[in-house]
NUFI-411034 format. One line per field, with one value per residue: residue number from 0; residue in three letters; y, x, z of N, C-alpha, C in turn. Coordinates in Angstrom, 3 decimals, padded with zeros to 6 digits. Layout:
<rs>
n: (NUM	...)
res: (Ala	...)
n.c2: (Y	...)
n.c1: (X	...)
n.c3: (Z	...)
ca.c2: (Y	...)
ca.c1: (X	...)
ca.c3: (Z	...)
c.c2: (Y	...)
c.c1: (X	...)
c.c3: (Z	...)
</rs>
This chain:
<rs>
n: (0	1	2	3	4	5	6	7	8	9	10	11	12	13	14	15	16	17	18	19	20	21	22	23	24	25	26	27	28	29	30	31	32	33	34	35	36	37	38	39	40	41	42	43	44	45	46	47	48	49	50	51	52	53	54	55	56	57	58	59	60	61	62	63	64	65	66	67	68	69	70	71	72	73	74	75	76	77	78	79	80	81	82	83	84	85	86	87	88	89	90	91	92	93	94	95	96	97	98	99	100)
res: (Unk	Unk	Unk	Unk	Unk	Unk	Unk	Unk	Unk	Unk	Unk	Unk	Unk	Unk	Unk	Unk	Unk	Unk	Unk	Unk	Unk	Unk	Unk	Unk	Unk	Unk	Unk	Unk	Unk	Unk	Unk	Unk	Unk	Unk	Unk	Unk	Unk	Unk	Unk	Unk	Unk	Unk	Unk	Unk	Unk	Unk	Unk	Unk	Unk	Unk	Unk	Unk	Unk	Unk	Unk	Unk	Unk	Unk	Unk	Unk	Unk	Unk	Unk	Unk	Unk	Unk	Unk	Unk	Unk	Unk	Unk	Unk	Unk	Unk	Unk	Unk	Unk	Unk	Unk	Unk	Unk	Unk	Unk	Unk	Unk	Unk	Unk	Unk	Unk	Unk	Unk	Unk	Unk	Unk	Unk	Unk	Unk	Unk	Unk	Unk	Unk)
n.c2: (-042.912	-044.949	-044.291	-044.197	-047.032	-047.891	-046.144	-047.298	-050.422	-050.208	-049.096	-051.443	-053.092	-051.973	-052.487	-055.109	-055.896	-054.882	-055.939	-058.287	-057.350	-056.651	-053.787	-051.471	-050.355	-052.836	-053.194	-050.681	-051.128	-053.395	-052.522	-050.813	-052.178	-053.807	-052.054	-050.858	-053.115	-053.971	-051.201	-049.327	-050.805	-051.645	-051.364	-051.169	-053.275	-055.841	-055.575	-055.945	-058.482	-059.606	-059.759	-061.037	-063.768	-064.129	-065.288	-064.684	-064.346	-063.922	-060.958	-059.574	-059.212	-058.152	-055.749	-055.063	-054.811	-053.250	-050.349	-051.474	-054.168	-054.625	-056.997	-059.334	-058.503	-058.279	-060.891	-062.182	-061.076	-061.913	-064.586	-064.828	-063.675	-066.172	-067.737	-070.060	-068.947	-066.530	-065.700	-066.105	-064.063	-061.998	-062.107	-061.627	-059.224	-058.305	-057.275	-057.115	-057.521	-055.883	-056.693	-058.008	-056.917)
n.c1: (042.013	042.772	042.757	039.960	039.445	040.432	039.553	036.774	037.360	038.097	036.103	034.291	035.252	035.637	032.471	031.824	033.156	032.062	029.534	029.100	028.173	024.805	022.344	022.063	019.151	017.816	018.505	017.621	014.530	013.840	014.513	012.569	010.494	010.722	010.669	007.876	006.786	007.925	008.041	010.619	012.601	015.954	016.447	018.415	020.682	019.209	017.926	019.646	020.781	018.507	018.530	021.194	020.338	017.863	016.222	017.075	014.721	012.808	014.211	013.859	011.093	010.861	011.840	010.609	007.517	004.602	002.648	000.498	000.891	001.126	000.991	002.365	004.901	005.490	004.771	006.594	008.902	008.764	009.363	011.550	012.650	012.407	014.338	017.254	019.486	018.891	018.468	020.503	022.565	021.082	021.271	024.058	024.655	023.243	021.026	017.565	014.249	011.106	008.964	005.671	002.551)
n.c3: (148.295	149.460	152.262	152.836	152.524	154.500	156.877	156.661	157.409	159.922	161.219	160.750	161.913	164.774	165.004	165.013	167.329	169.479	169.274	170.793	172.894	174.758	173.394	175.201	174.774	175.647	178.743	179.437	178.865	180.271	182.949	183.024	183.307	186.129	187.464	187.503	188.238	190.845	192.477	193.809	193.802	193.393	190.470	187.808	188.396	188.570	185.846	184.610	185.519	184.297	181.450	180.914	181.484	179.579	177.029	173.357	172.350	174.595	175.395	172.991	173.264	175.642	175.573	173.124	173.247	173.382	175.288	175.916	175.722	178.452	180.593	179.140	178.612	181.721	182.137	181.169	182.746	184.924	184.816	183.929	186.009	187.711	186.776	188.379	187.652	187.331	189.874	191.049	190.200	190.936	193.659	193.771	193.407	195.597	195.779	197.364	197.207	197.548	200.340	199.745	200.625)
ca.c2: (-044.121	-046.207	-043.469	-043.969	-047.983	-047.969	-046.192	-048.429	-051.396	-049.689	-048.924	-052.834	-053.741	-051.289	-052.688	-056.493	-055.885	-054.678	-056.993	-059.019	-056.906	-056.559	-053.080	-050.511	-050.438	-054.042	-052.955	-049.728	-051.774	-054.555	-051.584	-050.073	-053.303	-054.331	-050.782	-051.055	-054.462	-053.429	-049.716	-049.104	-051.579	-051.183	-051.911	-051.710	-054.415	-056.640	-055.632	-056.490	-060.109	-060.429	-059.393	-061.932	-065.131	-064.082	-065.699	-063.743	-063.938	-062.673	-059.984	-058.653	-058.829	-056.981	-054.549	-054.022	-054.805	-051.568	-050.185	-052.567	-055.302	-054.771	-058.338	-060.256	-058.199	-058.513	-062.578	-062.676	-061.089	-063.067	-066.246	-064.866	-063.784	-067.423	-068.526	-070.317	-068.445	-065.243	-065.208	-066.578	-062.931	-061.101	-062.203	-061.345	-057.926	-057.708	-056.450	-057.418	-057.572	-055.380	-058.082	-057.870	-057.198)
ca.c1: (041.215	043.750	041.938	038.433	039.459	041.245	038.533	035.825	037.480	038.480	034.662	033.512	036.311	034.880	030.962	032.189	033.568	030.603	028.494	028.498	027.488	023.822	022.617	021.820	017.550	017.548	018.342	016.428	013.136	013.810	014.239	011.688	009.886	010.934	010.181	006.625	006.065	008.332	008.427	011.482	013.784	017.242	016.568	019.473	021.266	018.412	017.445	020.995	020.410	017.245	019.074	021.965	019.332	017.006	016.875	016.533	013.070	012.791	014.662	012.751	009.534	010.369	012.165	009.739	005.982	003.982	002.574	-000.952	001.241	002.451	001.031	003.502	006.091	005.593	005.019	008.469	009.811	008.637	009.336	012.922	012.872	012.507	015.006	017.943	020.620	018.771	018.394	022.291	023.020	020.695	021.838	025.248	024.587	023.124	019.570	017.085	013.097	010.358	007.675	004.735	001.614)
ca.c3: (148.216	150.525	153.570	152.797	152.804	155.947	157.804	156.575	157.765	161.226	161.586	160.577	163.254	166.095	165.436	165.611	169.031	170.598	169.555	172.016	174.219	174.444	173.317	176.452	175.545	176.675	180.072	180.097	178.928	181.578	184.046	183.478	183.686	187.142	188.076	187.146	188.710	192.067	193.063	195.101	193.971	192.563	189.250	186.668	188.367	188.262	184.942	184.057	185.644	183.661	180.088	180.655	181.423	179.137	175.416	172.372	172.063	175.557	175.160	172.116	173.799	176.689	174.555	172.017	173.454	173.652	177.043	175.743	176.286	179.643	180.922	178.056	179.381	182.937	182.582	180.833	183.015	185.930	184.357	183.471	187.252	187.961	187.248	189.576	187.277	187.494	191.135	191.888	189.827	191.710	194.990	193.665	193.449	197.207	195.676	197.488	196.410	198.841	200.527	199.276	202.063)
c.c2: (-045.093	-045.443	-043.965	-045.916	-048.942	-047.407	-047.082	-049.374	-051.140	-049.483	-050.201	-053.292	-053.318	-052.474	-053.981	-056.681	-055.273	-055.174	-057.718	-058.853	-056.306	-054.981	-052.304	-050.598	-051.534	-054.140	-051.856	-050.517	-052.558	-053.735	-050.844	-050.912	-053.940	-052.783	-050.164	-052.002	-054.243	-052.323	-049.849	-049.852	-050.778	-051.907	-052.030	-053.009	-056.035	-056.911	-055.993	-057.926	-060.691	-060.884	-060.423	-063.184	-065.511	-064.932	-064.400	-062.959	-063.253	-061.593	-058.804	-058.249	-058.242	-055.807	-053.732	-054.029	-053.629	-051.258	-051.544	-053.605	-055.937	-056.326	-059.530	-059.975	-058.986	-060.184	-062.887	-062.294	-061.610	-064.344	-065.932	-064.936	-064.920	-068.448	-068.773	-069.287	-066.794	-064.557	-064.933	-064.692	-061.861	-060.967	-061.548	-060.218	-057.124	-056.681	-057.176	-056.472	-056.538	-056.899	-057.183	-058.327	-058.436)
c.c1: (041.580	042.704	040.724	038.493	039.456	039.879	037.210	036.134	037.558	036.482	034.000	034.426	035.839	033.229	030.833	032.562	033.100	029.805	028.099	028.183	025.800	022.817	021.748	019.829	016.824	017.282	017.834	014.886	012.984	013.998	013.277	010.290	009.307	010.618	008.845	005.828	006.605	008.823	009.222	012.742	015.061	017.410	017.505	020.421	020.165	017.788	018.521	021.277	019.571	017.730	020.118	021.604	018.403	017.341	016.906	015.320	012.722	012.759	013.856	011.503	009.335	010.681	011.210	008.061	005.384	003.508	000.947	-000.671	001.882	002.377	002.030	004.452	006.511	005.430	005.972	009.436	009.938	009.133	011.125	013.787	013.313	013.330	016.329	018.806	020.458	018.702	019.803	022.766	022.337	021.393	023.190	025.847	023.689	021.867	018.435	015.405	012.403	009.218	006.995	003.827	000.459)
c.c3: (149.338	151.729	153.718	153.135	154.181	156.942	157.522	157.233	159.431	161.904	161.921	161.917	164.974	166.103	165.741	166.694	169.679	170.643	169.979	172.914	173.654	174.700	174.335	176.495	175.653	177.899	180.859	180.204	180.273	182.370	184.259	183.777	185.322	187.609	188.460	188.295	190.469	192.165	193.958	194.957	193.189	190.983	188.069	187.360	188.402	186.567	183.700	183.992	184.271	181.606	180.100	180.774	180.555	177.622	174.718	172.222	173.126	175.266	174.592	172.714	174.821	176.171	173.655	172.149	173.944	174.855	176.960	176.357	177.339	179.957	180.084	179.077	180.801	183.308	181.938	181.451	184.918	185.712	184.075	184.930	188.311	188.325	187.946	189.111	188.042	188.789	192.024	190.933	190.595	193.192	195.200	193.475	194.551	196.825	196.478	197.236	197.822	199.063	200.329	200.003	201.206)
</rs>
């Protein structure tokens, strides 16, 4: 009984200390996002930017909006693009964007 206790708690102890990290198909969605909207770029470190600026609600909606809803997507994740934070992280990972003719 003491076994079955002990690993329970060892389990609740592991899933509390990951939780603050935000879980991996955050930054596939937002990659595959920025992948969509710019062909060619280096997208997981951007889509890594976009996931640590983003709110909650963000998040969800690039995460979970269906392919119907690409335009949601793609204006959240322009608008997340936006901003100063998200650009000072981009820069900081030496990605740069393609121009656009």
């Amino acid at each position: 009984m003491r076994g079955v206790f002990l690993v329970a708690i060892l389990g609740v102890a592991a899933c509390t200390e990951t939780e603050d990290e935000p879980p991996q198909v955050f930054e596939l969605s937002a990659a595959a996002v920025v992948r969509a909207m710019y062909p060619g770029i280096d997208a997981p470190p951007v889509a890594n930017c976009i996931v640590d600026n983003a709110t909650a609600t963000e998040i969800d909606t690039i995460a979970t909006t269906n392919s119907e809803g690409d335009g949601v997507r793609f204006d959240m994740v322009r608008d997340v693009l936006a901003r100063p934070e998200t650009q000072t992280c981009i820069e900081n990972n030496n990605v740069t964007f393609p121009e656009r003719a």
